[in-house]
C-alpha positions as CSV (number, residue, x, y, z in Angstrom):
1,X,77.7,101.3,28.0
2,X,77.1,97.1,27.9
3,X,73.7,98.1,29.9
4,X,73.1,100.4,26.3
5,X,74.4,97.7,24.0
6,X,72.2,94.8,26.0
7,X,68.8,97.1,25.5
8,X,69.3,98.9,21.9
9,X,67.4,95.9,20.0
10,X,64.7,97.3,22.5
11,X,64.4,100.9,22.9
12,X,61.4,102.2,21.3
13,X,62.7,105.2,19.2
14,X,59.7,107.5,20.4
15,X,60.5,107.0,24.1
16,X,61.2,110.8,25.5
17,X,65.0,111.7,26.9
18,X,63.6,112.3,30.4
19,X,62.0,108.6,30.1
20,X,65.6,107.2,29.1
21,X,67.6,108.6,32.1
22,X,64.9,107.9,34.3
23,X,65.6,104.2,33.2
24,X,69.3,104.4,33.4
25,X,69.2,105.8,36.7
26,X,67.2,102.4,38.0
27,X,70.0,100.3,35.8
28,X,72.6,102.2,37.4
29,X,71.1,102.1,40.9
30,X,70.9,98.5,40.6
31,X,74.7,97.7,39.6
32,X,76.1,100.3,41.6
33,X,78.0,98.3,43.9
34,X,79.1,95.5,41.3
35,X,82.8,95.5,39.1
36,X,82.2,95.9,35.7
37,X,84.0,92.8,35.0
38,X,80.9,91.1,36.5
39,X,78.3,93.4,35.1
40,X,79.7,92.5,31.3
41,X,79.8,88.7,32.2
42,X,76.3,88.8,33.4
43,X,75.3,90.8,30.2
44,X,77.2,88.2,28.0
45,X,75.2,85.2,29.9
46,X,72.2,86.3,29.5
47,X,72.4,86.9,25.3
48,X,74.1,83.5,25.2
49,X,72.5,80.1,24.5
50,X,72.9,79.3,28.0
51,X,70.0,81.4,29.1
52,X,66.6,80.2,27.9
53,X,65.3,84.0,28.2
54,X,67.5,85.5,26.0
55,X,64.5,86.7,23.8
56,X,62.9,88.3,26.7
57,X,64.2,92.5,27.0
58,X,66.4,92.0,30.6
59,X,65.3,94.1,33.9
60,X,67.4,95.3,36.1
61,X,67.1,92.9,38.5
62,X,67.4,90.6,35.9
63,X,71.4,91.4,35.7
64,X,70.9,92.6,39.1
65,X,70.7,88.1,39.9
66,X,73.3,86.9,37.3
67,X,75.9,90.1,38.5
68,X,75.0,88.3,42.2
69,X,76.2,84.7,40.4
70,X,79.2,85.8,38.8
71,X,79.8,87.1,42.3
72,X,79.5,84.2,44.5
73,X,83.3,83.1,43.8
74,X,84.5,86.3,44.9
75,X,82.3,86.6,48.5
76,X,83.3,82.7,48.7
77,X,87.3,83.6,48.8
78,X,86.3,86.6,50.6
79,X,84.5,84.5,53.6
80,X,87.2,82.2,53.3
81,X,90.0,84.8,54.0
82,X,87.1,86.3,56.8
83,X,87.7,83.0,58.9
84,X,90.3,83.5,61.6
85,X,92.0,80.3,61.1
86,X,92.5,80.7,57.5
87,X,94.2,84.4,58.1
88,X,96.6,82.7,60.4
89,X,97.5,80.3,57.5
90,X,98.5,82.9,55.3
91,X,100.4,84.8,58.1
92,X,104.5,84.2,57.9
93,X,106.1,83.3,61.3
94,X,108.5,86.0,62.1
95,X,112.0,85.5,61.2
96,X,113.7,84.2,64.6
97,X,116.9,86.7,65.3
98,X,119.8,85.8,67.3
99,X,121.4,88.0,69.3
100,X,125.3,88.0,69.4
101,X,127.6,89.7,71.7
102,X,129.5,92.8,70.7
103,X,133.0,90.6,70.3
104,X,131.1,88.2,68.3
105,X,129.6,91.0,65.8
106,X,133.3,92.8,65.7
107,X,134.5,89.3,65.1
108,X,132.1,88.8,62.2
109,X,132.8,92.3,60.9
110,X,136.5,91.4,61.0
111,X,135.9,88.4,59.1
112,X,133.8,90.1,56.2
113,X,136.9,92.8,56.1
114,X,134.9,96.1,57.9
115,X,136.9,98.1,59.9
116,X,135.0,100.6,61.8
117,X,135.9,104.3,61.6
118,X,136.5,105.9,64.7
119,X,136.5,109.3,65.4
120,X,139.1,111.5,65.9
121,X,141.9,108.5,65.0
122,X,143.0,105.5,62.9
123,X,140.5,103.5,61.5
């Protein structure tokens, strides 16, 4: 739908229908793999003042380069997460876990006020 928006001022009205999805297939092929969060951020660059083609009706590849820009933050964390030593940095140690003795946990129990059930008698 931004793709349509970005290319209305240029559509020639006489164009045929099988013309038009033969188009949108090569648009769609192009951005297949990309969010659409990146595809309207591209499409927003290049209609802004920042990009000195604005005028100029967008190609695929066009996006195709500025979807790969808005990108490179994104394969940047991504390589960074890739590394081994930075996976280890975000890895927790494992909680350490003493054992205790069976008179210790009954003691502890005791403490807390738990009294076992036992079968068959008194708890």
């Amino acid at each position: 739908m931004r793709i349509a928006a970005l290319l209305d001022p240029y559509f020639d009205k006489g164009t045929p229908a099988m013309v038009r999805a033969m188009e949108a297939e090569d648009w769609a092929e192009e951005l297949r793999d990309f969010p659409k969060w990146a595809v309207e951020a591209a499409v927003r660059w290049w209609k802004s003042a920042d990009n000195v083609d604005r005028r100029k009706r967008p190609l695929e590849g066009d996006i195709g380069a500025r979807v790969r820009r808005e990108m490179d933050a994104v394969r940047a964390a991504q390589a960074i997460l890739d590394q081994p030593l930075a996976a280890a940095a975000f890895e927790l140690p494992a909680p350490i876990r003493e054992k205790v003795s069976a008179d210790v946990a009954n003691d502890i129990l005791a403490q807390a006020g738990f009294r076992p059930k036992t079968f068959g008698g008194e708890s």
